[in-house]
C-alpha positions as CSV (number, residue, x, y, z in Angstrom):
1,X,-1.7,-4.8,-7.5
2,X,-3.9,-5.7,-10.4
3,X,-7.6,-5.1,-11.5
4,X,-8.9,-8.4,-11.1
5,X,-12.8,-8.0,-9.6
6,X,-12.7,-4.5,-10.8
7,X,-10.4,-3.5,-7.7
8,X,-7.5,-3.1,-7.2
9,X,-5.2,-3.4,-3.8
10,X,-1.8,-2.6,-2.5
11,X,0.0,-3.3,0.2
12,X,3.2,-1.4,1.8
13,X,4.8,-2.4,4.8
14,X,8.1,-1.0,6.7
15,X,9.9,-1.9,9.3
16,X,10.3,0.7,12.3
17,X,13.7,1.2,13.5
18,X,14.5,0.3,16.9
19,X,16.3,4.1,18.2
20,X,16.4,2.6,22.2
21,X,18.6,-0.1,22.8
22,X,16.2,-3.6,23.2
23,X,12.6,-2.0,22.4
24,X,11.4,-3.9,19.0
25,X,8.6,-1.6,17.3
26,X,7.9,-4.4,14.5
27,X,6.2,-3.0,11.4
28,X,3.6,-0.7,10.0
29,X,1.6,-1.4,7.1
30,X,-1.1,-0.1,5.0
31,X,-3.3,-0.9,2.8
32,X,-5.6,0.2,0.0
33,X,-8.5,-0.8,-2.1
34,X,-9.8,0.8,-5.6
35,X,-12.0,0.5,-8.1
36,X,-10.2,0.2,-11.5
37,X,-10.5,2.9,-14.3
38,X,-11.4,1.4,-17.3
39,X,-8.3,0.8,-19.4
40,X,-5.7,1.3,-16.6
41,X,-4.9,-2.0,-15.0
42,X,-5.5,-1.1,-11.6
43,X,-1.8,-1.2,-10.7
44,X,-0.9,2.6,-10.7
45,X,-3.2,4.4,-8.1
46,X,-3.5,1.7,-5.5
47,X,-0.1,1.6,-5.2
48,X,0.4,5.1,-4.5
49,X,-2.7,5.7,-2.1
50,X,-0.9,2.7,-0.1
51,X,2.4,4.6,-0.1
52,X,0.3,7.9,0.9
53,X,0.6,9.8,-2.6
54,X,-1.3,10.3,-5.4
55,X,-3.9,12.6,-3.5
């Protein structure tokens, strides 16, 4: 998070759970770039868009 550069970015990532014995599925992640409101930060929204909410 942050607002530095008048974006801000988050970042979630979660590991997939293996449900068949010796099969690794790793990780998903996903990102997300805004442009800061003016007097927010920057931290709020981009968290959320990574996470999926805040549509």
């Amino acid at each position: 998070g942050g607002c530095g550069g008048g974006e801000a970015r988050a970042t979630a990532t979660v590991e997939i759970p293996s449900v068949i014995p010796g099969f690794d599925f790793g990780s998903a992640e996903k990102s997300a770039t805004m442009p800061c409101d003016e007097g927010d930060g920057g931290a709020g929204r981009a968290a959320q868009a990574a996470l999926g909410g805040g549509r």
